[in-house]
N, C-alpha and C positions, 0 to 999 in steps of 0.2 A: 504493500500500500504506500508504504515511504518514497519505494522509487517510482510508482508510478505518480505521484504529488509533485517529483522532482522534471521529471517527464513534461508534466503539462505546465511548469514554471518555465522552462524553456521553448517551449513553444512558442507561448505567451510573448515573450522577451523577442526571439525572431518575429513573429509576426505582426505583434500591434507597437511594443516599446522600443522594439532599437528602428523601425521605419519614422515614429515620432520623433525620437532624438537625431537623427539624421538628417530630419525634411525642415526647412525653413518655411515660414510659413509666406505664400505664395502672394508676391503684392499683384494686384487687380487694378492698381493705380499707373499710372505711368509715373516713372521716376524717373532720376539724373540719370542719364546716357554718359558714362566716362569718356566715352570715344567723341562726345561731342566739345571739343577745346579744351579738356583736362588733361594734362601733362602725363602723364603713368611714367614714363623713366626717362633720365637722362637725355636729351637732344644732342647728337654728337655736331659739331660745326662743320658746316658745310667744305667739303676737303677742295684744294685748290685742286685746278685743273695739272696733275702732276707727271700727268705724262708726255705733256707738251712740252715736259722742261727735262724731258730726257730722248735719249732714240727709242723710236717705236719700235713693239717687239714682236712678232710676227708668226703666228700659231698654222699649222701648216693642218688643216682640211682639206679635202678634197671632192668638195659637192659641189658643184657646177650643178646636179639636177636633184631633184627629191623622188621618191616614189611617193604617192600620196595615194591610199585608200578612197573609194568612194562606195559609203554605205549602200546609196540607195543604188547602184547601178551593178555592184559586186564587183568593181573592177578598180584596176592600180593605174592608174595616170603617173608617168614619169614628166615631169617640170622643173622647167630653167629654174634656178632658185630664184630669180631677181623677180622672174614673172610668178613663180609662188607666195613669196612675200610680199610683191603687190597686191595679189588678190586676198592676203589675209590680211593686208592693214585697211582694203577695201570696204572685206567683211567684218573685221573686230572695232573696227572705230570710225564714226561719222565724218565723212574728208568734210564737213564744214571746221572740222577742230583746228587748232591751232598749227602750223609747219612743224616746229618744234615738238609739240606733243603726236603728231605722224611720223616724226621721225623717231625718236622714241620708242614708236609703235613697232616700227620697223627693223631697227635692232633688236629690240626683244623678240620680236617675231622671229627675225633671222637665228638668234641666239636657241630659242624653243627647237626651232625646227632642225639644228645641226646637235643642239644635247639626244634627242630624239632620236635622231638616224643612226647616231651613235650609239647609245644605251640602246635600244630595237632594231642591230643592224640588220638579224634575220628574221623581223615582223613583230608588233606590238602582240601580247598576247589577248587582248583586246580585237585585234582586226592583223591576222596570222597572216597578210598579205605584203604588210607594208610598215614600215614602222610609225607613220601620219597617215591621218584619216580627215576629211574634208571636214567632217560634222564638229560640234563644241567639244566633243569627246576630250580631242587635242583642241587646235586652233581654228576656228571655223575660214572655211577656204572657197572664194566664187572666182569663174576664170570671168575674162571681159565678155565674152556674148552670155554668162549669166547676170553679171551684174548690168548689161544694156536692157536683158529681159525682165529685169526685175524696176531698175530707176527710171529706165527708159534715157533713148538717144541724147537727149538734152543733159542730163547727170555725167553721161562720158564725157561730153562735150566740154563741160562744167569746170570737172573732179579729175579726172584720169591724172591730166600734165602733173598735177600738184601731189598727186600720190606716188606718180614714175618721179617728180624730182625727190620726194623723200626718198624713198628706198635709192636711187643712182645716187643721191650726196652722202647716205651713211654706206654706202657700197664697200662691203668686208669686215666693217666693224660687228661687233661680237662682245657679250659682257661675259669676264671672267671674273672668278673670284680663287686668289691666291694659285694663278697658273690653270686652272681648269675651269670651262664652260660650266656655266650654271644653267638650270632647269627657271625658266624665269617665270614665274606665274605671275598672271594679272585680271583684272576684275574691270567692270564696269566704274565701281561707286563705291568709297571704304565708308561711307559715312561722318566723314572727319578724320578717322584714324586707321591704318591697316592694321592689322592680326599679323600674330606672330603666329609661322607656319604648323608649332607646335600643335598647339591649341583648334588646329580644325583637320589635319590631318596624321596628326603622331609620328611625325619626324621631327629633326631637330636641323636647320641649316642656320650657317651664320649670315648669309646673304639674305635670308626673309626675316627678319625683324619686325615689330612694332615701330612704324613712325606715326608724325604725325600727315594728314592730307589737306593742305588749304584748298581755300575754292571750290568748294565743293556745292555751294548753297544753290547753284544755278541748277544743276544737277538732275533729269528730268525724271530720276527715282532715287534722290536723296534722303526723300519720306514719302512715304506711303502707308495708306490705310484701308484696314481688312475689314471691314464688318459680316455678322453675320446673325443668324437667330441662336439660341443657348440652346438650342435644341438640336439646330442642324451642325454646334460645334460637337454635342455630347454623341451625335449621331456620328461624326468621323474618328471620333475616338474611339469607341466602341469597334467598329468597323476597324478599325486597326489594332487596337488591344483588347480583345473580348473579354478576357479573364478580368479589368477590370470593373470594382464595384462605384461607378459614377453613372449620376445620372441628372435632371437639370436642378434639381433643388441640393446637390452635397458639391456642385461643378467647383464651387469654390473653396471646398477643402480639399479635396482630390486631387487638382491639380498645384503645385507645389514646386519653386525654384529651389532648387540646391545648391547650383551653382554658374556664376559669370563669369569668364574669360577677364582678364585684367582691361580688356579695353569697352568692356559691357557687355557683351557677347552672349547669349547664353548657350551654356555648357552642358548643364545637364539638367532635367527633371524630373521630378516626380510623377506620373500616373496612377494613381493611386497608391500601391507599394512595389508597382515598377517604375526602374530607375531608365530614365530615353535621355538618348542626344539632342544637345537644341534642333542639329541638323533636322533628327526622325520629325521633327514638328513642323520643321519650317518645310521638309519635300510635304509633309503630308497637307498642310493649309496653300502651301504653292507660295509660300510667303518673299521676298526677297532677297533677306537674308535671316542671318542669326539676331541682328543687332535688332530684339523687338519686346515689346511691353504688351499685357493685355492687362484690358478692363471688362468690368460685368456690371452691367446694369438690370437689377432684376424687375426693373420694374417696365423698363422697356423692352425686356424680354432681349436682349443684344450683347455678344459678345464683341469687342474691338480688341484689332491686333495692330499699334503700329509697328511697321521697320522703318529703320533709317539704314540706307546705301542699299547696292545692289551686288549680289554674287556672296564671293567666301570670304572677302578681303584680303587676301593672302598677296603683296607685292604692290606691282605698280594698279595705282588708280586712273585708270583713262580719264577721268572726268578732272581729278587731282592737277595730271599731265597740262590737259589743256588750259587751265586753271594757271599753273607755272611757266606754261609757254607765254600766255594774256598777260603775264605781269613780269618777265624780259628774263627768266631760264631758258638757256638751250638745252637741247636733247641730252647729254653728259650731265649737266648738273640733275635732270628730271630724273633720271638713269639710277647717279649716283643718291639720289634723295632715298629713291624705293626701293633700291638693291645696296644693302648695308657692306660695305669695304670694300664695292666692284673697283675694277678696271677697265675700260670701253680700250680694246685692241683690234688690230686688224689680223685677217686668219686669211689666209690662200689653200 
């Protein structure tokens, strides 16, 4: 009788006392956003342009072409690289943006696409064909007669010159860090501040940091807002976590923050007494990012979810970019801003 007493003490403790002590209780309000102009660490000063004041050192690649996967067709398109990296700076950033922040574009681009061929020389295991793929998987990629079918005549007419001169003025350049090519991810919209790489995908690089991102307020998903009914949020929880016990009148003890990423992020949550990634929330609402707060109004029957920025924020901010370009950075300092202790080299 003693151990079975013992027995249901610990049960007790796993299942209702250590999920209490655990869970933080879940604010419904919207709070301070850290990532919105709060310092988190150190700012390191912007490094002089220091390779201008030595000889340049010259990393020996050999792609003249890419293979590049295309999902929807099953087939490997082999491209000039100059003409691949045009059409990815085409597709990833609006050519109204700034010269600077297209060029920018364009070296990371070019940078993504040779770590890539490199680390997948014989097929991403993703798309066993090729080691880039056209879609967002990698880098999203339109040759010219798609992006003529898509803007129409007048946008080539437009945009083209000004995307062929980015990519021909940074022509060879390539971001290292400490002698090797880096994996350069970038995003739409950091919301004020990017993410350090840790924290959304569980690696550790020294070139994705936490900075800060000006200029972002123009930003046309710098915030953004979710509503919905309490009923039709309880209904996609469910639909995703069955085994939880939530329903519209406990919604607000059930759901429960545990924990934010240092720049506001959230990181993990509670579902009743399961523990989800901010990610599982934000695929499952389609939300923009991580960086989000929700409120409940019970009497309007309404759940709201704002975000602030677009993507995972991990790197360079296109939005950021353009932002840095607007107010008289060139492409190296933009570079050096979002990719923490790079070197912008040329590579043959």
């Amino acid at each position: 009788m003693k151990k079975l007493g013992i027995y249901i003490f610990i049960v007790l403790v796993i299942t209702i006392i250590l999920p209490t002590v655990i869970v933080k209780t879940f604010n419904f309000v919207p709070r301070d956003i850290p990532s919105l102009g709060v310092s988190l660490v150190e700012e390191r000063p912007e490094e002089e342009e220091e390779e201008d004041k030595k000889d340049p050192v010259e990393i020996e690649y050999d792609f003249e072409k890419v293979k590049v996967y295309n999902p929807k067709t099953n087939t490997v398109d082999i491209v000039p690289i100059d003409e691949y990296i045009m059409g990815v700076v085409a597709a990833e950033m609006p050519a109204e943006f700034h010269m600077e922040a297209l060029k920018a574009q364009a070296v990371a681009a070019r940078t993504y696409a040779i770590s890539r061929s490199i680390k997948f020389e014989d097929g991403h295991p993703d798309h066993k064909l090729a080691p880039l793929c056209s879609g967002i998987h990698c880098q999203a990629y339109l040759s010219l007669p798609q992006l003529e079918d898509i803007h129409g005549e007048s946008w080539v007419e437009k945009y083209w010159s000004k995307i062929e001169e980015a990519v021909v003025s940074t022509n060879n350049l390539a971001i290292f860090y400490d002698g090797e090519i880096i994996e350069p991810l970038y995003h739409s919209t950091s919301g004020g501040r990017t993410e350090n790489v840790k924290d959304v995908f569980a690696i550790d690089l020294p070139y994705l940091k936490s900075v800060t991102s000006p200029y972002e307020e123009g930003a046309t998903r710098f915030k953004n807002t979710v509503t919905m009914s309490i009923d039709d949020f309880v209904k996609k929880i469910k639909a995703k976590y069955p085994m939880a016990n939530i329903d519209k009148n406990n919604v607000h003890e059930k759901i429960k923050l545990i924990e934010r990423t240092g720049t506001g992020r959230v990181k993990k949550i509670a579902i009743d007494t399961q523990v989800v990634d901010g990610r599982d929330l934000r695929d499952l609402f389609e939300l923009n990012s991580t960086n989000f707060t929700i409120s409940l109004d019970k009497k309007l029957n309404i759940i709201e979810i704002v975000t602030y920025g677009f993507g995972h924020g991990v790197g360079m901010s296109q939005w950021g970019a353009n932002g840095m370009g607007k107010n008289g950075k060139n492409f190296k300092e933009i570079l050096k801003h979002y990719y923490t202790g790079v070197e912008i080299l040329p590579i043959k």
